[in-house]
ZADO-1210 file (C-alpha; in nm, 4 decimals, padded with zeros to 6 digits):
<atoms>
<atom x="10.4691" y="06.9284" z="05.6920" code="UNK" pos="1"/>
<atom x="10.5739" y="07.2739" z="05.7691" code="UNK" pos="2"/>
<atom x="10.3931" y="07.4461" z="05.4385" code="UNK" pos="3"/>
<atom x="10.0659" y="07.1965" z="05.5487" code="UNK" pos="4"/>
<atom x="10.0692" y="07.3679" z="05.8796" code="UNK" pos="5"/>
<atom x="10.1264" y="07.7296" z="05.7826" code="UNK" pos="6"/>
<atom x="09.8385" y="07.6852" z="05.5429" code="UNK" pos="7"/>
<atom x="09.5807" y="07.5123" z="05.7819" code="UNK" pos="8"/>
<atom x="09.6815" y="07.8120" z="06.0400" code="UNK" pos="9"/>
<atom x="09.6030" y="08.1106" z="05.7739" code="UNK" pos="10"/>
<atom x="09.2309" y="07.9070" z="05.6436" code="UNK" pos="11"/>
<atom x="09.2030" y="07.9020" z="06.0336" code="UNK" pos="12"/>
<atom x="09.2082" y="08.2796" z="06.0641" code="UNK" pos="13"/>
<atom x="09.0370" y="08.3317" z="05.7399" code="UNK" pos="14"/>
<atom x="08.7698" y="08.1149" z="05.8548" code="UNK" pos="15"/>
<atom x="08.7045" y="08.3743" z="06.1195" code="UNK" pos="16"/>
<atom x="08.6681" y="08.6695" z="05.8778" code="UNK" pos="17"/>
<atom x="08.4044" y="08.5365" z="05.6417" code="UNK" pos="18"/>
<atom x="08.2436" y="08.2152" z="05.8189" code="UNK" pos="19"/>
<atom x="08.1943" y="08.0795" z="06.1238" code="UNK" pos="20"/>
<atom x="08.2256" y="08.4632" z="06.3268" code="UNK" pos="21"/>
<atom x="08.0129" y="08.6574" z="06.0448" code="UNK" pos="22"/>
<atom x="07.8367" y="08.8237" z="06.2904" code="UNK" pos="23"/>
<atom x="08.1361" y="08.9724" z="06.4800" code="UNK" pos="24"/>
<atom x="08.1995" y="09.1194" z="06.1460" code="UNK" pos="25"/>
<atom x="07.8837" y="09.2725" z="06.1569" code="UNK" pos="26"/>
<atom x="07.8670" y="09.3889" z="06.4713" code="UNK" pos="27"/>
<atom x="08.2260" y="09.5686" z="06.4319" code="UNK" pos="28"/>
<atom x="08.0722" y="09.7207" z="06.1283" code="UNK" pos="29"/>
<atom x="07.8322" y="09.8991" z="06.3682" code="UNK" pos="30"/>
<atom x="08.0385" y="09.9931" z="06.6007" code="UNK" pos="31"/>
<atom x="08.2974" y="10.1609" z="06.3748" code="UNK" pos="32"/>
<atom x="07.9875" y="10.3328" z="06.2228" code="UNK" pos="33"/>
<atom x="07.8686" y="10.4376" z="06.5296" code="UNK" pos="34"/>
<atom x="08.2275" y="10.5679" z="06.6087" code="UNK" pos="35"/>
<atom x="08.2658" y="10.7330" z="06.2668" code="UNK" pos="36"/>
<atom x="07.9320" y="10.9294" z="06.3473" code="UNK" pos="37"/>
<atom x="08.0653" y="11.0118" z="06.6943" code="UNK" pos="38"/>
<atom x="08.3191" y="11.2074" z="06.5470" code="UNK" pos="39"/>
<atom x="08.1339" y="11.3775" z="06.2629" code="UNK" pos="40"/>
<atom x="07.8605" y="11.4921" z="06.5000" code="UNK" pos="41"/>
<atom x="08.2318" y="11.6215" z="06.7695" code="UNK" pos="42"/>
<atom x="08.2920" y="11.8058" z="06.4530" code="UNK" pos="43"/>
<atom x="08.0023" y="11.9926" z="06.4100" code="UNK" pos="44"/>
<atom x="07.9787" y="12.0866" z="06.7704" code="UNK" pos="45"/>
<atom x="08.3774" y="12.2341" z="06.7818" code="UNK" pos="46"/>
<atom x="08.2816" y="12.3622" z="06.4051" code="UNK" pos="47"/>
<atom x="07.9899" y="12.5669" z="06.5706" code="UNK" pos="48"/>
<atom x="08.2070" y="12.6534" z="06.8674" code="UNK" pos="49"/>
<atom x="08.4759" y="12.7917" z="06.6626" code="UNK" pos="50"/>
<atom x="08.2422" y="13.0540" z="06.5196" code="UNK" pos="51"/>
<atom x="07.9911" y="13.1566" z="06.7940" code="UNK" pos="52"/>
<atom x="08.1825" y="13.0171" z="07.1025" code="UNK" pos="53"/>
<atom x="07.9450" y="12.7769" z="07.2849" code="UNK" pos="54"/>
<atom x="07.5596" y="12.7956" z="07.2095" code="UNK" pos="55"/>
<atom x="07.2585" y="12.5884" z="07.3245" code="UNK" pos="56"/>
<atom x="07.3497" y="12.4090" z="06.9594" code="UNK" pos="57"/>
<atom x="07.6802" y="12.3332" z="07.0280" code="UNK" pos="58"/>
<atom x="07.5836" y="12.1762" z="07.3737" code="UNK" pos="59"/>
<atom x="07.2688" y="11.9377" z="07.2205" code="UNK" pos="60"/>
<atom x="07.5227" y="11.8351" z="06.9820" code="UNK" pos="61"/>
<atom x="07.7429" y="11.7519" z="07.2652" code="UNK" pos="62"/>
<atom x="07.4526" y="11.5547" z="07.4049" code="UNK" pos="63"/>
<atom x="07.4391" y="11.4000" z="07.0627" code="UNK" pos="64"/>
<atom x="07.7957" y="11.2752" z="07.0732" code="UNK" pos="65"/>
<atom x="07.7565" y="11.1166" z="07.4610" code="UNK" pos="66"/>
<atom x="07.4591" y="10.8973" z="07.3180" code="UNK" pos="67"/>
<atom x="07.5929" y="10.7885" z="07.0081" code="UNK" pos="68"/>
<atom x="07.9429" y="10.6984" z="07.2447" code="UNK" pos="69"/>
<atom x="07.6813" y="10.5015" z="07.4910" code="UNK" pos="70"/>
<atom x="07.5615" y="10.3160" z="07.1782" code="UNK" pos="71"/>
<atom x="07.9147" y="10.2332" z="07.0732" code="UNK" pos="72"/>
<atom x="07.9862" y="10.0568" z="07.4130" code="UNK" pos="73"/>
<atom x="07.6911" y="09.8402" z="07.4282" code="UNK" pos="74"/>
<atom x="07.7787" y="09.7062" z="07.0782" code="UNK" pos="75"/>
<atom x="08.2003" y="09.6992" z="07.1734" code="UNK" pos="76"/>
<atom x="08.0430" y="09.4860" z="07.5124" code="UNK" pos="77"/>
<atom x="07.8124" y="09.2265" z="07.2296" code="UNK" pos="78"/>
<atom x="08.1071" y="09.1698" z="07.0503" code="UNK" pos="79"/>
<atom x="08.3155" y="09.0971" z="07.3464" code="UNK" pos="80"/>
<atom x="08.1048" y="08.8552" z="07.4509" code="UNK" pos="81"/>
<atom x="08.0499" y="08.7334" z="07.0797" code="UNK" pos="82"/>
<atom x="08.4188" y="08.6451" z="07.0159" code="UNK" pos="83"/>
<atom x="08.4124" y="08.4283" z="07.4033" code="UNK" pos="84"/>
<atom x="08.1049" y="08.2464" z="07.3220" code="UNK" pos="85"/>
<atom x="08.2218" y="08.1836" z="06.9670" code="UNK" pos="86"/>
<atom x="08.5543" y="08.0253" z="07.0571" code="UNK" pos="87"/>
<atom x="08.7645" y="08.2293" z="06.8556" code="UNK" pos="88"/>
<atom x="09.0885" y="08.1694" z="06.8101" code="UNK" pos="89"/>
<atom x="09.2909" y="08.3173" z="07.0770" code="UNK" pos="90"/>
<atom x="09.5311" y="08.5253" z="06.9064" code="UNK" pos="91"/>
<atom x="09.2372" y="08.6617" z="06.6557" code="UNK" pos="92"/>
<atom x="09.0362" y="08.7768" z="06.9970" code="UNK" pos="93"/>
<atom x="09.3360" y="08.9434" z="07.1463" code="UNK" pos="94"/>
<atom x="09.4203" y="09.1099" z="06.7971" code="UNK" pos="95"/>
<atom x="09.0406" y="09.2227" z="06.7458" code="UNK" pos="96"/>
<atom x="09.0255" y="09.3045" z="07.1060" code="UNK" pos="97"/>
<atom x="09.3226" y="09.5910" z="07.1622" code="UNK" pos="98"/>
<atom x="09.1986" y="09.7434" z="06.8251" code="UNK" pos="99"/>
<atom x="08.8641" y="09.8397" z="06.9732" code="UNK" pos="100"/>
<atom x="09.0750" y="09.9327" z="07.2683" code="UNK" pos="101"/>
<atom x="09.2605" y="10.1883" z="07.1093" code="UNK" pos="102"/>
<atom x="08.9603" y="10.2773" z="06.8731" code="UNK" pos="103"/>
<atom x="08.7141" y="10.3574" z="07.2008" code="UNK" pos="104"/>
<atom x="08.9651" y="10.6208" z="07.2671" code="UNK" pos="105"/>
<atom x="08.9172" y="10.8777" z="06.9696" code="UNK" pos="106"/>
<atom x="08.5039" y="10.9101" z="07.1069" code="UNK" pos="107"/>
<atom x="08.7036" y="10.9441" z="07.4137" code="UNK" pos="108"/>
<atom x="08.8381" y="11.2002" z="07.3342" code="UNK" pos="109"/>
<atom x="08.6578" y="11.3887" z="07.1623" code="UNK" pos="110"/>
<atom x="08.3870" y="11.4009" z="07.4026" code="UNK" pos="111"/>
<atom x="08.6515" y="11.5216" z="07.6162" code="UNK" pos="112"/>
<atom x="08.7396" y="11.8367" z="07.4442" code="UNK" pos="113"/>
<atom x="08.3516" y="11.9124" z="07.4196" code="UNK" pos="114"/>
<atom x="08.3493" y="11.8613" z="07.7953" code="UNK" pos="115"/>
<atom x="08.6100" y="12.0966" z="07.8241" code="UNK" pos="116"/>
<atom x="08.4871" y="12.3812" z="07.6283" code="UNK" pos="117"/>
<atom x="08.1612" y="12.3568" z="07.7301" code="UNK" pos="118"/>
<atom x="08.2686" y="12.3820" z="08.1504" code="UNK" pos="119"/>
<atom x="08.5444" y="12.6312" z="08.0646" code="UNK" pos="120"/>
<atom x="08.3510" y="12.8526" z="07.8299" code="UNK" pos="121"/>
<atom x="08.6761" y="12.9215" z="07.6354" code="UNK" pos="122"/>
<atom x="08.6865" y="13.1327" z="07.2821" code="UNK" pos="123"/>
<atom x="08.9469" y="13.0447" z="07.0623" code="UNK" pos="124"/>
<atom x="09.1270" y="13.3512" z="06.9889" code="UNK" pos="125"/>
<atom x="09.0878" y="13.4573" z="06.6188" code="UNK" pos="126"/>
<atom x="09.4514" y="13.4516" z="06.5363" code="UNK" pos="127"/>
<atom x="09.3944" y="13.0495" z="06.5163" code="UNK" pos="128"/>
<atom x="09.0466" y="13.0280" z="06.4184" code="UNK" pos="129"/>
<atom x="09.1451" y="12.8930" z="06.0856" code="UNK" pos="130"/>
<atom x="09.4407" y="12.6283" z="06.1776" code="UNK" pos="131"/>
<atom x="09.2254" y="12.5134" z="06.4034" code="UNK" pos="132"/>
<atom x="08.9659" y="12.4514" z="06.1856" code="UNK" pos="133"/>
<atom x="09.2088" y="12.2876" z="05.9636" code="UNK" pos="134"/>
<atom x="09.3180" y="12.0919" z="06.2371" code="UNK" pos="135"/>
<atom x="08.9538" y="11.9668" z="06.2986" code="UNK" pos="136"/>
<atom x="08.9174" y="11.8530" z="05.9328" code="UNK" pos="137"/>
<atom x="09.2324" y="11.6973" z="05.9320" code="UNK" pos="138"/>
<atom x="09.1249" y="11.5110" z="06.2471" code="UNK" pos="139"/>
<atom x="08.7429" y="11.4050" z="06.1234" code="UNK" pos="140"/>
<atom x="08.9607" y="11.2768" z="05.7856" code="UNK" pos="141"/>
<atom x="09.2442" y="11.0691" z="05.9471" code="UNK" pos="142"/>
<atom x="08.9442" y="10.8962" z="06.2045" code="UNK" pos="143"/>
<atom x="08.7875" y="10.8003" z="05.8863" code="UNK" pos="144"/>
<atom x="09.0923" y="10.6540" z="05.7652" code="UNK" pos="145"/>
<atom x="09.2124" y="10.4910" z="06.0950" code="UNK" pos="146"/>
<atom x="08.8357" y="10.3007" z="06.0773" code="UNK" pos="147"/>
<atom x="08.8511" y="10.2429" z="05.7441" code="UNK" pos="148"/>
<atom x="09.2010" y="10.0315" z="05.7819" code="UNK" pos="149"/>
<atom x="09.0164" y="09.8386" z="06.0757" code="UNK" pos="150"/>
<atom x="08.7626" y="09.7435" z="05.8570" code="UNK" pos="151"/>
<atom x="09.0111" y="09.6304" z="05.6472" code="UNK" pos="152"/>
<atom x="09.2066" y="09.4718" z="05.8316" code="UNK" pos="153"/>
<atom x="08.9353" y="09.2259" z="05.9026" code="UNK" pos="154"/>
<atom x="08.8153" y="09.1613" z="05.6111" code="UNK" pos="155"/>
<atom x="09.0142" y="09.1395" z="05.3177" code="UNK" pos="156"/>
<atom x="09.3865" y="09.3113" z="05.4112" code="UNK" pos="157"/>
<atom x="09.4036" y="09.4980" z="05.0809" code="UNK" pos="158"/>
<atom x="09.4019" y="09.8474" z="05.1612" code="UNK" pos="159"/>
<atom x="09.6118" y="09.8038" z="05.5481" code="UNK" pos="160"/>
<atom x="09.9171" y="09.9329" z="05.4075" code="UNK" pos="161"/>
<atom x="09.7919" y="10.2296" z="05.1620" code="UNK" pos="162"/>
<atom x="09.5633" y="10.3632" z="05.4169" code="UNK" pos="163"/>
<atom x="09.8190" y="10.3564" z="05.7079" code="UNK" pos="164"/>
<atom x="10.0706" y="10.5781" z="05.4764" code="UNK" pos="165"/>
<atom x="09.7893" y="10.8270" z="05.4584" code="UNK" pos="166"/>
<atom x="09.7511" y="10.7909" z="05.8003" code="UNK" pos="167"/>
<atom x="10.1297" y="10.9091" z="05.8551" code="UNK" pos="168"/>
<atom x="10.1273" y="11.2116" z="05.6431" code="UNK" pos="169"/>
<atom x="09.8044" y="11.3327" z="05.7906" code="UNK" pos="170"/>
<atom x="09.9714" y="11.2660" z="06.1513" code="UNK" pos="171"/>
<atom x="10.2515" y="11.4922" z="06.0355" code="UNK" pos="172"/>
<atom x="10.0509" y="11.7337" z="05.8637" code="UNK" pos="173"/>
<atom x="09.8879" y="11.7692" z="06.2209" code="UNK" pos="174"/>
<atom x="10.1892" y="11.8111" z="06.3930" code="UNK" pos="175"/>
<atom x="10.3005" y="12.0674" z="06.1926" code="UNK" pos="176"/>
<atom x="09.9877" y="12.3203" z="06.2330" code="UNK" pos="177"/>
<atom x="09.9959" y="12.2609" z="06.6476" code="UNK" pos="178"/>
<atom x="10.3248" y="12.4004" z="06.6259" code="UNK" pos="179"/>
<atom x="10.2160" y="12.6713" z="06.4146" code="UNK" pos="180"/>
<atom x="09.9220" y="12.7621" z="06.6747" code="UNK" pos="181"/>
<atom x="10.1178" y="12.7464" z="06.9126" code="UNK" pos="182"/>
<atom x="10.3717" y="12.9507" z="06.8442" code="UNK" pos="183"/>
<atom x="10.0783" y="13.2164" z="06.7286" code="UNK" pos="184"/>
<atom x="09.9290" y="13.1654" z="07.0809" code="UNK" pos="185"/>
<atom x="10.2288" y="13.2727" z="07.2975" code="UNK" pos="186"/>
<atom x="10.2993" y="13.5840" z="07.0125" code="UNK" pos="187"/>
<atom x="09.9653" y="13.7311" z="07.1512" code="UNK" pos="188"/>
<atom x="09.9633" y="14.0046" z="07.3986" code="UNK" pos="189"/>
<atom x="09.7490" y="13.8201" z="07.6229" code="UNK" pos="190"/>
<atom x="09.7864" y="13.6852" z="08.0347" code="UNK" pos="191"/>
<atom x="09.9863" y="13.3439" z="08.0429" code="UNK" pos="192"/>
<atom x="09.6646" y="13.2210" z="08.1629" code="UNK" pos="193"/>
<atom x="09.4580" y="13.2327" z="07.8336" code="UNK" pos="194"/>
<atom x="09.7667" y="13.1277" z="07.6696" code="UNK" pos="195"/>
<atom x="09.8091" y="12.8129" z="07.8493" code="UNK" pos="196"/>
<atom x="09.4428" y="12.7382" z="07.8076" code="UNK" pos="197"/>
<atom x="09.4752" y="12.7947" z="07.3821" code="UNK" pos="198"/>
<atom x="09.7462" y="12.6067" z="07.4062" code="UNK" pos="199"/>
<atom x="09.5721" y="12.2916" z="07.5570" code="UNK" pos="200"/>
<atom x="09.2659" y="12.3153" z="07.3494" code="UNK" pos="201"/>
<atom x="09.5408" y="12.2563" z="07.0455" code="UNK" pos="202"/>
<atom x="09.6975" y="11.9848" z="07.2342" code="UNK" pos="203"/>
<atom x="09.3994" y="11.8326" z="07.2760" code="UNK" pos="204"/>
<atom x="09.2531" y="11.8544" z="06.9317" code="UNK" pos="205"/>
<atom x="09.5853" y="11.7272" z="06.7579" code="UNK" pos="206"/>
<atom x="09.5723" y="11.4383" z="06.9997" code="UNK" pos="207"/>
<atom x="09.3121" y="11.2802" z="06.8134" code="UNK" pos="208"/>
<atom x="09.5494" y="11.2322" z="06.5000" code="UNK" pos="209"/>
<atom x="09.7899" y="11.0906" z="06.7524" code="UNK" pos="210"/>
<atom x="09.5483" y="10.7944" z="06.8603" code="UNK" pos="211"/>
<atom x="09.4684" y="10.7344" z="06.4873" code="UNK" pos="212"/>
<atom x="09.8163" y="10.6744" z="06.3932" code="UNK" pos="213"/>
<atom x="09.8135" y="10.4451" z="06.7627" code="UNK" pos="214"/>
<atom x="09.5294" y="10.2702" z="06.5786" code="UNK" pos="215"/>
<atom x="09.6792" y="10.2342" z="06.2250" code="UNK" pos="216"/>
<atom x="10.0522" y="10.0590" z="06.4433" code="UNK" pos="217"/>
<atom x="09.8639" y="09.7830" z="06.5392" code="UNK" pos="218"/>
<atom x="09.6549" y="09.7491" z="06.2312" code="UNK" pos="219"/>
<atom x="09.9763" y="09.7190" z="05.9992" code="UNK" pos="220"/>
<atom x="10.0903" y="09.4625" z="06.2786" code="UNK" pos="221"/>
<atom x="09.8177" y="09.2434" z="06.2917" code="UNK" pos="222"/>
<atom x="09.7802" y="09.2521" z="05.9516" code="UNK" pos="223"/>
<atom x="10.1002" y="09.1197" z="05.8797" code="UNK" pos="224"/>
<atom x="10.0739" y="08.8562" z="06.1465" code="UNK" pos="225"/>
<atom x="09.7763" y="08.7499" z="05.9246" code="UNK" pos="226"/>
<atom x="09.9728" y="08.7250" z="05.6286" code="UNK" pos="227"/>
<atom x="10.2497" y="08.5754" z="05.7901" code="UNK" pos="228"/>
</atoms>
């Protein structure tokens, strides 16, 4: 009885991956596109920043980043109400649901730095230029990752695991050059001022590796509940 009703519980879940809630599929497809694009376009506009400070480019591709964000949120709010009118399984919603959750915040954020650099009109000092730019790379990579496992995750559960250890070492890889910039920024002979402002910029930027590995936790969670 026990093996009958461990099996009718996992055809159950699988049911809602490849039948009945195909569309939700689809629909998170988009959305982590959407996302995915979010950050590429984030990238361009810091990319641009870093080597002219901020232009009229840097600032359309700002505007580029808020729309493609918007678009993200309509589709997060269709498959929201997709999952309730669909009667998915309880569990499954709440799962799907606090990934998107955590997800939303890496556009989030990175709309935020642009925000910030675009009102404060702040140069990153040259000493950092190219950590920085690491750092940016580093953080476009391990968002492609982080979406990559969700995608995963609900669909097929192959790659949760192998994707989440890159995850990790990119995470620490991250930490690792904020320390280094930061302990560049407050060697500078520059007011405490500017240093406290180059400081947050890093902060800020090596935050977005930080939600990615908040992402991948409940990805390797979920995914073993749905192995379980």
């Amino acid at each position: 009885m026990g093996k009958t009703y461990i099996s009718t519980e996992r055809i159950a879940v699988h049911m809602f991956m490849f039948k009945k809630n195909r569309e939700i599929l689809e629909l998170l497809d988009k959305y982590l596109q959407l996302t995915m694009e979010d950050l590429e376009e984030f990238g361009k506009a810091f990319s641009k920043a870093l080597k002219k400070g901020v232009t009229e480019k840097v600032e359309a591709l700002a505007k580029g980043t808020h729309a493609k964000e918007s678009n993200a949120d309509d589709i997060r709010r269709e498959i929201e109400i997709r999952m309730y009118e669909n009667s998915l399984l309880p569990e499954s919603r709440r799962d799907l649901l606090e990934v998107i959750e955590l997800i939303d915040r890496l556009p989030g954020k990175a709309e935020s730095i642009l925000n910030m650099l675009i009102t404060q009109r702040t140069k990153i000092i040259e000493p950092i230029k190219g950590d920085m730019k690491e750092l940016l790379q580093l953080s476009i990579k391990t968002t492609r990752l982080a979406l990559a496992a969700a995608r995963d995750c609900f669909g097929k559960a192959e790659q949760v695991k192998s994707l989440a250890l890159e995850i990790d070492e990119n995470e620490t890889m991250g930490d690792h050059l904020e320390r280094k910039m930061i302990t560049a920024i407050f060697q500078q002979k520059i007011d405490t001022g500017e240093k406290l402002e180059q400081k947050e910029f890093v902060l800020q930027l090596g935050a977005i590796c930080d939600l990615c590995e908040l992402v991948k936790d409940k990805l390797v969670i979920t995914s073993i509940k749905r192995s379980v």
